[in-house]
C-alpha positions as CSV (number, residue, x, y, z in Angstrom):
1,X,97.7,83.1,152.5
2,X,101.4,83.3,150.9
3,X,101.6,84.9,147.9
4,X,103.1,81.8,146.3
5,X,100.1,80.0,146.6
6,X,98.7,82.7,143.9
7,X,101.6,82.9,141.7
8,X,101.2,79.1,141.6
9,X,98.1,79.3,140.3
10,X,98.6,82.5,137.8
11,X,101.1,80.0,136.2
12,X,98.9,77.0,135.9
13,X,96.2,78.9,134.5
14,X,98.6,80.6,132.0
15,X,100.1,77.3,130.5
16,X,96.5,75.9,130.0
17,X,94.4,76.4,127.1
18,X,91.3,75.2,128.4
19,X,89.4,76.8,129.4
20,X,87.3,74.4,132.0
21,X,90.8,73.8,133.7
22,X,91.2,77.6,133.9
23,X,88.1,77.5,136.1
24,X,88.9,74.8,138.1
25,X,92.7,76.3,139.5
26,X,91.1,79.4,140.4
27,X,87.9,78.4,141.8
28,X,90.4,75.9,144.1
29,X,92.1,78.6,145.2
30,X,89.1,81.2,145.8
31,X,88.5,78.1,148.2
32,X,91.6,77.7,150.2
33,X,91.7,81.9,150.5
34,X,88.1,81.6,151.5
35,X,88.7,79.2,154.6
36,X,92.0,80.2,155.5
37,X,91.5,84.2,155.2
38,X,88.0,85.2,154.0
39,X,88.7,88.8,154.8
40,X,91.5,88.8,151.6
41,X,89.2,87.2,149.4
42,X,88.9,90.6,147.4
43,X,92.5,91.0,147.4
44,X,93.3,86.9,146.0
45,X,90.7,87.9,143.3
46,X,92.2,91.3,142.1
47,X,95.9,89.9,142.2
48,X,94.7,86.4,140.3
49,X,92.6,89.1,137.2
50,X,96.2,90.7,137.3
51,X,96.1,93.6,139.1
52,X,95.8,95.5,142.2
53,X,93.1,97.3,144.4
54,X,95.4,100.2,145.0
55,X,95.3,100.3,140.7
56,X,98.1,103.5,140.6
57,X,101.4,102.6,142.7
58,X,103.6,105.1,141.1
59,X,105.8,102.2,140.1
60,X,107.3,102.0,136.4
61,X,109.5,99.9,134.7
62,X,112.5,102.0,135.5
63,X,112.3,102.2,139.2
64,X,112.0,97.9,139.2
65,X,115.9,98.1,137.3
66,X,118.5,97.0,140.0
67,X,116.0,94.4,142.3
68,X,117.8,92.5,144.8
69,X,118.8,89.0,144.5
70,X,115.9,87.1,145.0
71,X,114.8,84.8,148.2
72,X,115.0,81.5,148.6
73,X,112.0,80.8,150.5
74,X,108.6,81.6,150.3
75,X,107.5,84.1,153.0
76,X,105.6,86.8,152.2
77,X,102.0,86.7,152.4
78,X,98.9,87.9,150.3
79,X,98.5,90.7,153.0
80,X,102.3,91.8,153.1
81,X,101.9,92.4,149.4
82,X,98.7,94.4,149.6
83,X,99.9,96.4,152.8
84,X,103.4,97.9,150.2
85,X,101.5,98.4,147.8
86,X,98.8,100.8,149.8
87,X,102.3,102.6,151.0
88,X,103.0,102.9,147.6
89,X,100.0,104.5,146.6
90,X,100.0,107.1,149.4
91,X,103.6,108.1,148.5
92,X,103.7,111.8,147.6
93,X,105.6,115.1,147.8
94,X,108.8,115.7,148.4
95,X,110.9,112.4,148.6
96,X,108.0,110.2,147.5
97,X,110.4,108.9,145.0
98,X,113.2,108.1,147.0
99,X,110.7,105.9,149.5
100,X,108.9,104.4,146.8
101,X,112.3,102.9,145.9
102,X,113.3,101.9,149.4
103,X,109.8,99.8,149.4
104,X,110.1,98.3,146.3
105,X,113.4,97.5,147.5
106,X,112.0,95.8,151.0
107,X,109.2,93.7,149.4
108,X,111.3,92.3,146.1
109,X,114.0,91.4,148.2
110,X,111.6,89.1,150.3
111,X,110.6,87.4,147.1
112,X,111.5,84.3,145.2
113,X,112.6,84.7,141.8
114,X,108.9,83.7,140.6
115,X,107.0,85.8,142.8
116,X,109.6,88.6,141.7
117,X,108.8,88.0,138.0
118,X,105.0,87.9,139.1
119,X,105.2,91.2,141.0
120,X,107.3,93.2,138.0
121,X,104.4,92.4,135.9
122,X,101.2,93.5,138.5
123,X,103.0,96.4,139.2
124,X,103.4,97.5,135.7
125,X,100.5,96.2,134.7
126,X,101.7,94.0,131.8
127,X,100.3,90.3,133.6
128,X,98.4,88.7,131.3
129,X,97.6,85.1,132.5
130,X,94.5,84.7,131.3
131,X,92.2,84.8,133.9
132,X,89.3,86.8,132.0
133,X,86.6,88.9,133.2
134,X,84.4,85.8,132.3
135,X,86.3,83.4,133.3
136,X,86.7,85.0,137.0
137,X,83.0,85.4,137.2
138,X,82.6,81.6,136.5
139,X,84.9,80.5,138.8
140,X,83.8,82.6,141.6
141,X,80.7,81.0,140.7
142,X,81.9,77.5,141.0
143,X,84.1,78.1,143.8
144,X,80.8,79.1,145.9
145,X,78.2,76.6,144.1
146,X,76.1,79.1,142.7
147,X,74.5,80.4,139.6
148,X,76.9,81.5,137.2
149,X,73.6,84.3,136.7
150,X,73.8,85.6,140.2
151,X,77.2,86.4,140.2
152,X,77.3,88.3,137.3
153,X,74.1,90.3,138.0
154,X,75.7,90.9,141.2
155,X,79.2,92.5,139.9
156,X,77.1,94.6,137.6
157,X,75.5,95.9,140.6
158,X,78.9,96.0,143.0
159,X,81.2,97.4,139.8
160,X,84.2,95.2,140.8
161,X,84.2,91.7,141.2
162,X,85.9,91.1,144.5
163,X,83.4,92.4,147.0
164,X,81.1,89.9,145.0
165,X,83.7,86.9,145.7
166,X,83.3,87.7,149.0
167,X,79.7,87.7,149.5
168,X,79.4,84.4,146.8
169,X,82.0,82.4,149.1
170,X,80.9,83.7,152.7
171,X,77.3,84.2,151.9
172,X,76.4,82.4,148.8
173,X,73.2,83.3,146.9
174,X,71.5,84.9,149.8
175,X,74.4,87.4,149.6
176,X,74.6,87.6,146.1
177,X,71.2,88.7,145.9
178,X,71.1,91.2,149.3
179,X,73.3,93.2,146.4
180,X,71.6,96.0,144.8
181,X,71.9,99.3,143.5
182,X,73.5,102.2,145.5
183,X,73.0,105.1,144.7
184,X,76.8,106.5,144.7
185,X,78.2,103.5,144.2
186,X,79.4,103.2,140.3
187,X,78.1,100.5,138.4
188,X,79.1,98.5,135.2
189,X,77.6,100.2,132.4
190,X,75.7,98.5,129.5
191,X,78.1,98.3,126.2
192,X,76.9,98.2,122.7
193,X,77.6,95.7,120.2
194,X,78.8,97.0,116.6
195,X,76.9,96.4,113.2
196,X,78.5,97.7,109.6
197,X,75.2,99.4,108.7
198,X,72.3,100.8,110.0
199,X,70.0,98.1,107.9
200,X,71.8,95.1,110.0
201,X,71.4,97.1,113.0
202,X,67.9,96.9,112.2
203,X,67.6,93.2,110.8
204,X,69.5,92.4,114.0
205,X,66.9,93.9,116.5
206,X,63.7,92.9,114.3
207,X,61.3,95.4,115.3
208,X,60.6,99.4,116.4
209,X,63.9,100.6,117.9
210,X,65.3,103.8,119.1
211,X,68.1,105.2,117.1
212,X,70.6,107.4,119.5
213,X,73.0,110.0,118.3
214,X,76.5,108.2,119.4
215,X,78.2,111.2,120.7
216,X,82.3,111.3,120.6
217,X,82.9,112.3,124.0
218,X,83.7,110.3,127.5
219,X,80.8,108.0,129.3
220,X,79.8,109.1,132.0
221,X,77.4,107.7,135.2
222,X,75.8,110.7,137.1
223,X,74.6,109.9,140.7
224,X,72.6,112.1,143.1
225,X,72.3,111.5,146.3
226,X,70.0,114.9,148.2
227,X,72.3,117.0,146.5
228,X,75.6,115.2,147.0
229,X,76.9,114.6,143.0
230,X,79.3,112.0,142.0
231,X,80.4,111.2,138.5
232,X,82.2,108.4,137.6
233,X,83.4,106.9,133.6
234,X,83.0,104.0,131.8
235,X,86.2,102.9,134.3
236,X,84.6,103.8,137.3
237,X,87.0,106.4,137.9
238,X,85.8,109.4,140.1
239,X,85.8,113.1,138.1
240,X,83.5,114.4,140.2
241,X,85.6,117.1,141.3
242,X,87.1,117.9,137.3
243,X,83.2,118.8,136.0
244,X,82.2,121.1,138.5
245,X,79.4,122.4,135.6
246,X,78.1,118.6,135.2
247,X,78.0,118.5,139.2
248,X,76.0,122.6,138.9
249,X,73.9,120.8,135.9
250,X,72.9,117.5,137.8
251,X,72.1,119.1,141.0
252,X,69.6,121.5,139.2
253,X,67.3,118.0,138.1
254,X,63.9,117.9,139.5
255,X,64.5,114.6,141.6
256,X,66.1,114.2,144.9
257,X,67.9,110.9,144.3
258,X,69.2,109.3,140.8
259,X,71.4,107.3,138.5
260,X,71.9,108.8,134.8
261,X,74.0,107.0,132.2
262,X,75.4,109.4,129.3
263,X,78.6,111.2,127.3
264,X,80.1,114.6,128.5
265,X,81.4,116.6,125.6
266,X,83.2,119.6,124.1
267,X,81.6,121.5,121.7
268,X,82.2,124.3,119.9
269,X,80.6,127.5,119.1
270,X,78.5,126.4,116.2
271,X,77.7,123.4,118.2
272,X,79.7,120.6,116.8
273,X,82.0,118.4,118.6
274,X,85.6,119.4,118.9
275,X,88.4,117.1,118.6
276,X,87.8,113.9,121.1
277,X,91.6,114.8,122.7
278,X,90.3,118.2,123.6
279,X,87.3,116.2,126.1
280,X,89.9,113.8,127.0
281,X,92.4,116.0,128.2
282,X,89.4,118.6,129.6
283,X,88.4,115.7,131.9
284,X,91.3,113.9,132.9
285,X,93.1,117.3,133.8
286,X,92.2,117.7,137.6
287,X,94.1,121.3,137.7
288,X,91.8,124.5,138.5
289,X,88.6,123.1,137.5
290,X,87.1,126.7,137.3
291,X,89.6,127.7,135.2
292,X,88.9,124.4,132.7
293,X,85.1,125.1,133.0
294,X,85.9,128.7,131.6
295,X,88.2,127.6,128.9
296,X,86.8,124.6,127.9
297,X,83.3,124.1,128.5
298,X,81.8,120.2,128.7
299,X,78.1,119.5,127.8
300,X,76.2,116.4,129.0
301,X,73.7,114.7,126.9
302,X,72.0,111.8,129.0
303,X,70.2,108.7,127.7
304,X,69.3,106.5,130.0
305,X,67.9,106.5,133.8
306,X,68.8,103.5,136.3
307,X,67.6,104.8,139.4
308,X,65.3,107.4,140.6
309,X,63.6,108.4,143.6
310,X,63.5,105.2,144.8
311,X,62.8,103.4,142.2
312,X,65.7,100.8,140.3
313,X,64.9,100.8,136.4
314,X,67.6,98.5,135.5
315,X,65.5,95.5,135.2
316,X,62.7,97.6,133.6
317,X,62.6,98.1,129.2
318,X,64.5,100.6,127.8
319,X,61.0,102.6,126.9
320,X,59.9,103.0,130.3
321,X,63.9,103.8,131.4
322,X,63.3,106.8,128.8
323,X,60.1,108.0,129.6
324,X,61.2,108.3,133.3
325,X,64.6,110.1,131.9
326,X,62.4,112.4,130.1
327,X,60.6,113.6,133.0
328,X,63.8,114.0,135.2
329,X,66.1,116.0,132.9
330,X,65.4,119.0,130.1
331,X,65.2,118.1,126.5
332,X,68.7,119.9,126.1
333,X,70.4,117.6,128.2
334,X,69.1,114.5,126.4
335,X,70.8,113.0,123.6
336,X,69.3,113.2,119.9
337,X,66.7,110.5,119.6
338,X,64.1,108.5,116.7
339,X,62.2,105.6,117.3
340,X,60.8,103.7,114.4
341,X,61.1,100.5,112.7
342,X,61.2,102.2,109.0
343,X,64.8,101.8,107.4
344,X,64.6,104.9,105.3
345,X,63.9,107.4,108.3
346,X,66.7,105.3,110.2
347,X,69.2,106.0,107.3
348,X,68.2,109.5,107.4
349,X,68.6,109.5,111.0
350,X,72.0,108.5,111.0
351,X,73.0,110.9,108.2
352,X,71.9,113.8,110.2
353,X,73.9,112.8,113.0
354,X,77.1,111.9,111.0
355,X,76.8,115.3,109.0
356,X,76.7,117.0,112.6
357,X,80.2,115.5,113.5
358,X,79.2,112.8,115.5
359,X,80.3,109.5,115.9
360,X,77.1,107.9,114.9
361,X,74.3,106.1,116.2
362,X,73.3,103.1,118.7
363,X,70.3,101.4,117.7
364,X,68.6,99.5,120.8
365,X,65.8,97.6,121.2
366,X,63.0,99.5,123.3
367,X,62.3,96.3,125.2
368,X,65.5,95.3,126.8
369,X,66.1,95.8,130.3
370,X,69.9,97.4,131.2
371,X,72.6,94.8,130.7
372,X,74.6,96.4,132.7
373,X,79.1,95.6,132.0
374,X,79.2,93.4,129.2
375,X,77.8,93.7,125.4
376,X,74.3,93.6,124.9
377,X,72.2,92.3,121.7
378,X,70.1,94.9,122.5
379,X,72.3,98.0,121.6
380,X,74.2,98.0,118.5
381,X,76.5,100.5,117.3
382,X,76.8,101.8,113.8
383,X,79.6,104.2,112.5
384,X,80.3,105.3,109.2
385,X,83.5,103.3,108.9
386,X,84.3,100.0,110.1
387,X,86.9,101.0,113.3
388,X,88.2,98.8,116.5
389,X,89.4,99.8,119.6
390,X,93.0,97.9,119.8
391,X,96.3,97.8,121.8
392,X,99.2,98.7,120.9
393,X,102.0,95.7,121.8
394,X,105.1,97.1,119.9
395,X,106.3,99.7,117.5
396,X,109.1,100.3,115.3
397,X,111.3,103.2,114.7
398,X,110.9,104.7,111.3
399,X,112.7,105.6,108.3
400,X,112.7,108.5,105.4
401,X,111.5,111.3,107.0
402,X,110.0,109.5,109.9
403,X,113.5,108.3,111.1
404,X,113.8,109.3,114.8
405,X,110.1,108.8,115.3
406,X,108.2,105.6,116.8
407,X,106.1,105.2,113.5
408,X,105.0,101.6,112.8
409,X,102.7,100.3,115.6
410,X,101.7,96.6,116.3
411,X,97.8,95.9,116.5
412,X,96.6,93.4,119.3
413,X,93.0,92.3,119.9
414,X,91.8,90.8,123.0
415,X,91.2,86.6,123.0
416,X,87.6,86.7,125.3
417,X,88.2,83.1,125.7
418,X,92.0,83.3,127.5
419,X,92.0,87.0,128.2
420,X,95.2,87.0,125.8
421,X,96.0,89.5,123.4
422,X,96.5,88.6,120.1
423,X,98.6,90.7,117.2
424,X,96.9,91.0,113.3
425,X,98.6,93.2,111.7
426,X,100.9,96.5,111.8
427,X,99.8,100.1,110.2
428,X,101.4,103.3,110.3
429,X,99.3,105.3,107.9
430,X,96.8,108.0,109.4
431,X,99.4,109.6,111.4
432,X,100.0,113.5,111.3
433,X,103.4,114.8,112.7
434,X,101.8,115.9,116.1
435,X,100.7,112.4,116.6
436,X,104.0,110.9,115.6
437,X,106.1,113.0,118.3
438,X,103.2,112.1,121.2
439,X,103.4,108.6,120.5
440,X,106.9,108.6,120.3
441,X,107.1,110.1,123.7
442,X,104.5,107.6,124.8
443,X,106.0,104.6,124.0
444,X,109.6,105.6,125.3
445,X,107.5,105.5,128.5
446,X,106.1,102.4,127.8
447,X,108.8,100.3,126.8
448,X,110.1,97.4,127.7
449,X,113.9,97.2,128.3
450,X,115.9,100.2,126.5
451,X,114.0,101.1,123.4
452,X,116.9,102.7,121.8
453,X,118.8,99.4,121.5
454,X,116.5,97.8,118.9
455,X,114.5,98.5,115.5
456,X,111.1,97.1,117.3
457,X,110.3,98.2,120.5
458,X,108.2,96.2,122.9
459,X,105.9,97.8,125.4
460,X,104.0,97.0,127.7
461,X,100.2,96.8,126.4
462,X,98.6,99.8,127.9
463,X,97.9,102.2,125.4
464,X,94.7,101.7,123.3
465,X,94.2,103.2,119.8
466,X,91.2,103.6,117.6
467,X,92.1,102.5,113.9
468,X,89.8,102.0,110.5
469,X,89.9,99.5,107.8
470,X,88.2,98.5,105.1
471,X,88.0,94.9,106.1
472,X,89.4,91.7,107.2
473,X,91.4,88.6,105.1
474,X,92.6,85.7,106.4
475,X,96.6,85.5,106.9
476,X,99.2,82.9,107.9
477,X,101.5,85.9,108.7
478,X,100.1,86.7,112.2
479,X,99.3,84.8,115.3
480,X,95.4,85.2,115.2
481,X,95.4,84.0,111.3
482,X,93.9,87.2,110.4
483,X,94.8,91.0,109.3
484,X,93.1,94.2,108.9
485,X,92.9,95.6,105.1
486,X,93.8,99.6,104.8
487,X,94.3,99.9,108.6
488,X,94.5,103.3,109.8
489,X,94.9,105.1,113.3
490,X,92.3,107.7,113.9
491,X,93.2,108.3,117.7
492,X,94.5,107.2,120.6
493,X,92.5,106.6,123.5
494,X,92.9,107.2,127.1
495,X,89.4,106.3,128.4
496,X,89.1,102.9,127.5
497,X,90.8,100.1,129.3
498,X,92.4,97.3,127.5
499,X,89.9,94.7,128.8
500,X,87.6,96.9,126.9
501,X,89.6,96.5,123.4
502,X,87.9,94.6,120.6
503,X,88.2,90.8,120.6
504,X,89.6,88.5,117.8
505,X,86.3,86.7,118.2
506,X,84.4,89.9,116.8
507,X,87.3,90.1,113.8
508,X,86.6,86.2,112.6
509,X,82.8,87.3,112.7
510,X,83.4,89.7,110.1
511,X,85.3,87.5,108.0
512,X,82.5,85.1,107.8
């Protein structure tokens, strides 16, 4: 299939609003890939969400400066793409950067200027065309002619979608359904939805609930496998080898075979959480993992039990998923818990938790089976503060005694309707000095074109940040007619992807 056929498509979907029509391109072209190479059909569906399978390429912004003069014709294929971009991926060592840029060199200079403009922005991932999670989902779904249900229940199962396109469109439902649980295989884990107090939390859910401790550490799946371990985050990135302790800790369980859900975290002496960088950095550091586990210790607290033995929980209520988790771990490895349906022990609840350092709590209903990648009704989060996870799309230099620092960032919430992002507002309050000098290394990395030559510097939308406000007002001054009262960064955040940022949808919500 030539690669034009998808950029074609990535534009057509771009320059329509509707969402229907959205559908439609893709689910045409899911088609055509389908009869004509059924074997790339995962590829066609990465590239048309705007990425790639191979995810890290080693290529930045800087090494696509000084692409040759586009083609005139259209010759490369779906296949010639993916086959760079693996070399790519396994560059390394000594000269890996000089061959990187002798195959970037080979592939742009076999594309068209559209395809070339399409490939800067994959590689760097900055293409935003709005083919969203949802939106994919439904039109693999209508590409194959089948239930919009069984493709999702399906990708939660798989984690990624395009081993799912491929069973929907050879297969159909039979396929769709012969995926299950593997034990080893990540899945898409459950999300919460957010409430502004516990009572709502409550009001929402209508009946006894479990209150959980929210712990502000990194998600994390467990699998165990007769003793093999592998550990995977909310991404579905492997750590196994970073926790070597989790991996002593989970191989210890009473079970043979199992899939845990729950946060690994650093604490300190007195047992309270230590600054959420110190966990990032702890597990995203892959350097002498003995030496971390000496110097910086992670703890696991589980809550929930998909698999064991066995037996798949995910389709069975949250009370019996607990009861089984319970049995399979120690107390001390399972997170702070209350069930009740009184508001006054719930409030206390949450107090205790917040005065221990933590995050908060998620209230979820005892009845709900695990909704595995999207947000559920039946877990709600409750924090102290109202806070978002957002994207950063620009920042500007500052002035006073901020000049020579990136200070002033540009807030961006995700559009679930388009996949979009959409700016509401600008804040540069909550920063500390330390913060001001990593973000201003940061976004020298991130931006796009020389950010020196400017006053606002672009980037590309990559790096997620925490803020607070107070609230939410309407205004005319941004595109997504609203902005965020008393915003304020309280970190930035390296474990969440930015299809995983709050949506604009959630922000009009609050204002009503």
């Amino acid at each position: 299939m030539l690669l034009s056929e998808l950029v074609a498509t990535s534009r057509a979907v771009t320059a329509t609003p509707s969402r229907t029509a959205k559908v439609e391109q893709l689910a045409a072209t899911l088609r055509r890939a389908a009869a004509e190479q059924p074997g790339r059909v995962d590829t066609v569906v990465t590239y048309l969400s705007g990425s790639l399978p191979q995810r890290r390429t080693g290529v930045s912004w800087r090494s696509l400066v000084g692409l040759p003069a586009p083609a005139e014709q259209a010759t490369l294929t779906v296949a010639d793409v993916d086959a760079a971009a693996e070399q790519l991926a396994l560059a390394s060592g000594s000269g890996s950067a000089a061959a990187r840029t002798r195959l970037v060199q080979q592939l742009f200079s076999r594309a068209t200027a559209d395809e070339q403009a399409w490939l800067r922005a994959v590689f760097v991932g900055e293409a935003r065309q709005g083919a969203a999670d949802g939106i994919m989902l439904q039109a693999i779904a209508t590409a194959a002619a089948v239930p919009d249900g069984a493709v999702r229940r399906a990708v939660m199962l798989a984690g990624r979608t395009g081993p799912v396109a491929v069973a929907a469109l050879t297969g159909g439902t039979v396929a769709l359904d012969a995926i299950g649980l593997e034990v080893g295989r990540p899945l898409r884990p459950m999300l919460a939805a957010a409430a502004p107090d516990v009572a709502t939390a409550l009001a929402t859910l209508g009946r006894e609930v479990a209150l959980e401790a929210k712990l502000d550490g990194i998600r994390l799946q467990a699998h165990l496998d007769d003793g093999a371990v592998g550990l995977f985050t909310r991404t579905l990135e492997n750590v196994t080898n970073r926790l070597p302790e989790v991996v002593d800790l989970v191989r210890r369980l009473p079970v043979r075979r199992a899939v845990l859900d729950g946060e690994v975290i650093a604490l300190g002496g007195d047992g309270r959480p230590l600054p959420f960088q110190v966990t990032g950095a702890r597990t995203a550091s892959s350097a002498d993992p003995e030496r971390m586990r000496a110097e910086v210790p992670l703890t696991v607290r589980f809550f929930d039990l998909l698999h064991v033995d066995g037996v798949d929980l995910v389709d069975r209520p949250l009370e019996e998923r607990w009861a089984r988790l319970a049995a399979a771990a120690p107390a001390g490895q399972l997170v702070a818990r209350v069930t009740t349906d009184d508001l006054a022990k719930a409030q206390g609840f949450f107090a205790e938790v917040v005065a221990a350092g933590h995050e908060g709590v998620v209230v979820k209903d005892l009845h709900r089976p695990y909704a595995a990648g999207r947000r559920s009704p039946g877990w709600v989060k409750v924090k102290p503060r109202h806070t978002l996870d957002l994207v950063v799309l620009a920042v500007e230099w500052g002035s006073g005694r901020r000049r020579g620092w990136l200070s002033n960032i540009h807030l961006g919430a995700r559009d679930a309707d388009t996949g979009g992002l959409v700016m509401l507002g600008k804040t540069f309050k909550g920063m500390t000095d330390e913060m001001l000098r990593w973000q201003t290394a940061r976004f020298r990395r991130l931006a796009v074109g020389d950010p020196d030559a400017s006053r606002v510097v672009r980037l590309r939308p990559e790096q997620v940040v925490e803020v607070a406000f107070d609230g939410v007002q309407r205004s005319p001054r941004y595109p997504g007619g609203l902005a965020l009262r008393f915003a304020r960064v309280l970190r930035y955040r390296d474990d969440k992807p930015v299809d995983q940022v709050d949506t604009i949808q959630s922000l009009r919500q609050l204002l009503s």
